[in-house]
TIKOLNU-872405 format. One record per residue (C-alpha): residue number from 1; residue in one letter; chain; x, y, z. Coordinates in Angstrom, 2 decimals. Example, Ala and Ser with C-alpha at 12.3 -4.5 7.8 and 13.67 -1.06 7.14 Angstrom:
@num=1 residu=A chaine=A c1=12.30 c2=-4.50 c3=7.80
@num=2 residu=S chaine=A c1=13.67 c2=-1.06 c3=7.14
//
This chain:
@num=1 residu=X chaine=A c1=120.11 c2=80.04 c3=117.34
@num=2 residu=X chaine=A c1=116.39 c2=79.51 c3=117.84
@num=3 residu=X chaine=A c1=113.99 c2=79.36 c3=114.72
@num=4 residu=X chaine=A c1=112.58 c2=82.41 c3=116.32
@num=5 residu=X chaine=A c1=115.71 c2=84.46 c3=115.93
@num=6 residu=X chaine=A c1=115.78 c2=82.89 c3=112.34
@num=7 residu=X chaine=A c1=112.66 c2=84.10 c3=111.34
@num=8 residu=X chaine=A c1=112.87 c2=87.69 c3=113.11
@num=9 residu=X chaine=A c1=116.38 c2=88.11 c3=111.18
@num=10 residu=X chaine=A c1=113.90 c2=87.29 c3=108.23
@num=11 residu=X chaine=A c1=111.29 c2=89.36 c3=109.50
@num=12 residu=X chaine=A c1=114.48 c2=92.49 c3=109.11
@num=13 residu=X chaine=A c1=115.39 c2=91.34 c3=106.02
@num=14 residu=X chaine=A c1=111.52 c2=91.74 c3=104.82
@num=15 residu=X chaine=A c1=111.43 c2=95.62 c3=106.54
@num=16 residu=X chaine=A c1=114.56 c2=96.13 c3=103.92
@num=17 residu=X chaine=A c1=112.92 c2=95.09 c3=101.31
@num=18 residu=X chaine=A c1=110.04 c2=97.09 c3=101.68
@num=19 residu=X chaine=A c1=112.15 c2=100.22 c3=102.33
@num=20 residu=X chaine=A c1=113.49 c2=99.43 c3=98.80
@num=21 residu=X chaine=A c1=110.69 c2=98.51 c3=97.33
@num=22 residu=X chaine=A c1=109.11 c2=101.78 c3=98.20
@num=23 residu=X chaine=A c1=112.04 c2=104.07 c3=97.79
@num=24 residu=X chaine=A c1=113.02 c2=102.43 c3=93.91
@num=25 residu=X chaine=A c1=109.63 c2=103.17 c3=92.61
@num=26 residu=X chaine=A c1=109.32 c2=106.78 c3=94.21
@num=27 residu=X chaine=A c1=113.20 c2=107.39 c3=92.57
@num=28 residu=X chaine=A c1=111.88 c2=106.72 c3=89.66
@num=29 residu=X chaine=A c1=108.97 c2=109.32 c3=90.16
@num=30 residu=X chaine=A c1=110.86 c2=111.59 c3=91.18
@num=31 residu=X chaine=A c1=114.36 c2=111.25 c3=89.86
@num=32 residu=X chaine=A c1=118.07 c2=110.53 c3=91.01
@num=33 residu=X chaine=A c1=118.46 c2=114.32 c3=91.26
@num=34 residu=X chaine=A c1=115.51 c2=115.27 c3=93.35
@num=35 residu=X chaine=A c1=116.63 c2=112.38 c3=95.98
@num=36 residu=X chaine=A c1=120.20 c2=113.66 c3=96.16
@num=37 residu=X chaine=A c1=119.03 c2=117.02 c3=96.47
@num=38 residu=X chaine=A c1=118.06 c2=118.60 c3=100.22
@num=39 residu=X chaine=A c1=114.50 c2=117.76 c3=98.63
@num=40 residu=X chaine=A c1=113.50 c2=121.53 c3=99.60
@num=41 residu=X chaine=A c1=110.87 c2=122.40 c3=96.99
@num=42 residu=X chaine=A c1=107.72 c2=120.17 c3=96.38
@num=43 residu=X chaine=A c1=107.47 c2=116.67 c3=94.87
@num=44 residu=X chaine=A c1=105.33 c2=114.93 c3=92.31
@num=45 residu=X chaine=A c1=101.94 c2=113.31 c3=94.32
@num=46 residu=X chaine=A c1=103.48 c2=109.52 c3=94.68
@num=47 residu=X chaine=A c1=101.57 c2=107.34 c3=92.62
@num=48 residu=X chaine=A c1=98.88 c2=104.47 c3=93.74
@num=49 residu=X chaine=A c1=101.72 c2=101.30 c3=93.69
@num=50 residu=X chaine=A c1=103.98 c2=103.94 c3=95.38
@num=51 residu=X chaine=A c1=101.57 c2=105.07 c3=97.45
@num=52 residu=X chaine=A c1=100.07 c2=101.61 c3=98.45
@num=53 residu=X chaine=A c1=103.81 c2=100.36 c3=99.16
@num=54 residu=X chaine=A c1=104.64 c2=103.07 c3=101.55
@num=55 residu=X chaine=A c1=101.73 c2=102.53 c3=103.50
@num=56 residu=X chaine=A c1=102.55 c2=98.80 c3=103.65
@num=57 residu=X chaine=A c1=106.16 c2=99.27 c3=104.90
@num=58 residu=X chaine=A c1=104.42 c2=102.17 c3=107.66
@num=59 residu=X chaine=A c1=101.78 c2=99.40 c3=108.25
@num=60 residu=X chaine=A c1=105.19 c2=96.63 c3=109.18
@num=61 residu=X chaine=A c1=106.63 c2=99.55 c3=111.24
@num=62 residu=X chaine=A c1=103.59 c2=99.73 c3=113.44
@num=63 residu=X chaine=A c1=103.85 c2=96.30 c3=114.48
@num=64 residu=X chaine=A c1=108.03 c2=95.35 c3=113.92
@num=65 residu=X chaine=A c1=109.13 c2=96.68 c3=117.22
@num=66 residu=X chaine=A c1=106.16 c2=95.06 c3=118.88
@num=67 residu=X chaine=A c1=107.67 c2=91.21 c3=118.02
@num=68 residu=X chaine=A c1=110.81 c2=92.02 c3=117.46
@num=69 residu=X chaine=A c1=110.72 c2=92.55 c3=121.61
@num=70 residu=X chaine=A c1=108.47 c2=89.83 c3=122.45
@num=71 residu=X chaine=A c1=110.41 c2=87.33 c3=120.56
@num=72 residu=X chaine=A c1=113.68 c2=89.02 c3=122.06
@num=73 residu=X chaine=A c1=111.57 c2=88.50 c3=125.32
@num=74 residu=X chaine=A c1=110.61 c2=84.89 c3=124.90
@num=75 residu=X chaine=A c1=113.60 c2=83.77 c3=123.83
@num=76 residu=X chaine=A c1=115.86 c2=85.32 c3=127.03
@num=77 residu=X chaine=A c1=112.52 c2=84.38 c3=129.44
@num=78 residu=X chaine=A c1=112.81 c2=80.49 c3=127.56
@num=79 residu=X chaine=A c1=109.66 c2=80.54 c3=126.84
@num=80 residu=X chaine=A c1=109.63 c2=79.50 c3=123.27
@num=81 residu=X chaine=A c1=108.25 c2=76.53 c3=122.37
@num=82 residu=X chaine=A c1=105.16 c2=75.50 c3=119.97
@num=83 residu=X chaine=A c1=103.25 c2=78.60 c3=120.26
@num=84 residu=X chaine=A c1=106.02 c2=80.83 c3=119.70
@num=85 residu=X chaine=A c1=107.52 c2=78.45 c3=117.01
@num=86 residu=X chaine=A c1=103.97 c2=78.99 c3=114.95
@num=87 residu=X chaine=A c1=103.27 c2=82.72 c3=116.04
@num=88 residu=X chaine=A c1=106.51 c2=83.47 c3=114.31
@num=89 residu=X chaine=A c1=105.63 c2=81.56 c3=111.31
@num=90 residu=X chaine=A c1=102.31 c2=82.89 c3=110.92
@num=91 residu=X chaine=A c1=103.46 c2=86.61 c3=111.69
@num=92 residu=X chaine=A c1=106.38 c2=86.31 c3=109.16
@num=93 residu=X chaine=A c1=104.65 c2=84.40 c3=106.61
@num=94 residu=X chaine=A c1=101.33 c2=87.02 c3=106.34
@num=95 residu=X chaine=A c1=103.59 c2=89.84 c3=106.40
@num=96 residu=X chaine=A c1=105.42 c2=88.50 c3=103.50
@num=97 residu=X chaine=A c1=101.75 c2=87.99 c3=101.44
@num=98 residu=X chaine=A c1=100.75 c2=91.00 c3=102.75
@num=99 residu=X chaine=A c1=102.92 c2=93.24 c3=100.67
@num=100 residu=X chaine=A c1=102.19 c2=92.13 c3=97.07
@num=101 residu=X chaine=A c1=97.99 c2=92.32 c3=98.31
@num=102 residu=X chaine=A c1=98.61 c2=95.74 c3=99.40
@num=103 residu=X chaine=A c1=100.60 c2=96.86 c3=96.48
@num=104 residu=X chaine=A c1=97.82 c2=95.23 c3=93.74
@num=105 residu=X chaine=A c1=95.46 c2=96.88 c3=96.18
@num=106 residu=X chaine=A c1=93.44 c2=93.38 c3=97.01
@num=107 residu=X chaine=A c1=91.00 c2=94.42 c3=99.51
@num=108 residu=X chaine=A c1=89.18 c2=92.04 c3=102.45
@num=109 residu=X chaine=A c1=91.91 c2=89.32 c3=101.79
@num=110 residu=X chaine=A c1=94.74 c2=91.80 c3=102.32
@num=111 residu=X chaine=A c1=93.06 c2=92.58 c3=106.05
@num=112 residu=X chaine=A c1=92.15 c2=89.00 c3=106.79
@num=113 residu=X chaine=A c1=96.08 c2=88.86 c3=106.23
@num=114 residu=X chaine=A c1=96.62 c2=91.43 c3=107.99
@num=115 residu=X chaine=A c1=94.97 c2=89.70 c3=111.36
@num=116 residu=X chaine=A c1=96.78 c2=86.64 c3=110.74
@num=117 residu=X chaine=A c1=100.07 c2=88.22 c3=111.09
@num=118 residu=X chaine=A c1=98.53 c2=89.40 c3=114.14
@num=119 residu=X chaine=A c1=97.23 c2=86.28 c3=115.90
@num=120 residu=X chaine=A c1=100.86 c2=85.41 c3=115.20
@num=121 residu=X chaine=A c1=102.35 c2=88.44 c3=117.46
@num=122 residu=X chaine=A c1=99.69 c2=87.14 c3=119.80
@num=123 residu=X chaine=A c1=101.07 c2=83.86 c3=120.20
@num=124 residu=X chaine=A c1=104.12 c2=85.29 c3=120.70
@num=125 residu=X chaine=A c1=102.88 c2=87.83 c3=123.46
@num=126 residu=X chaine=A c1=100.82 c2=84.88 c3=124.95
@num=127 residu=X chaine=A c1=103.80 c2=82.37 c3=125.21
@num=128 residu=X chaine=A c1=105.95 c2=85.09 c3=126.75
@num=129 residu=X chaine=A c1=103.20 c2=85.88 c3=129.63
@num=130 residu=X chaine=A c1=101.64 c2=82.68 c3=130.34
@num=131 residu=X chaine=A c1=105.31 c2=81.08 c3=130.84
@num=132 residu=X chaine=A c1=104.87 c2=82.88 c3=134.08
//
């Protein structure tokens, strides 16, 4: 297996996370009962880590499916190599940072983050299409 499909396994394993990350803390606004429930009548506003941790994991879901296929892509095309070896990395890695700046609600740093991860899809994407 290439380090690519390493580190998008890695990439799935950070997705669960944040689904548990998020869905732990709103359990425990709104309680065990409320979750098992059909969740019919209204909840409790979420709270800002709650809050800020949902929009993080929505924020991973925009992008996810986006290198999830083009490292599928690369990888049956052949093209990885350096650039998809480090887009990987650097998409992975600033996802990973991302979450705890997002959740403390670091501004600036958290969106400079944000474009690294990225640059990393777009090494990715580039590899894919120049390999052409």
């Amino acid at each position: 297996m290439s380090t690519e499909l390493y580190l998008l396994g890695w990439t799935l394993v950070l997705a669960i996370v944040q689904i548990l990350l998020h869905s732990t803390l709103r359990t425990r606004e709104t309680g065990i009962m409320y979750n098992a429930s059909a969740r019919d009548g209204a909840a409790p506003p979420p709270g800002k880590a709650t809050a800020r941790l949902e929009r993080a994991k929505q924020n991973l879901f925009e992008t996810l499916p986006l290198f999830a296929a083009a490292v599928l892509a690369a990888h049956a095309a052949g093209a990885e190599g350096t650039l998809t070896w480090w887009g990987c990395w650097l998409y992975l890695g600033a996802r990973v940072v991302y979450v705890p700046l997002y959740a403390m609600g670091v501004p600036v740093v958290r969106s400079l983050v944000w474009l690294v991860s990225l640059a990393g899809l777009g090494m990715v994407i580039y590899a894919l299409l120049s390999h052409y």
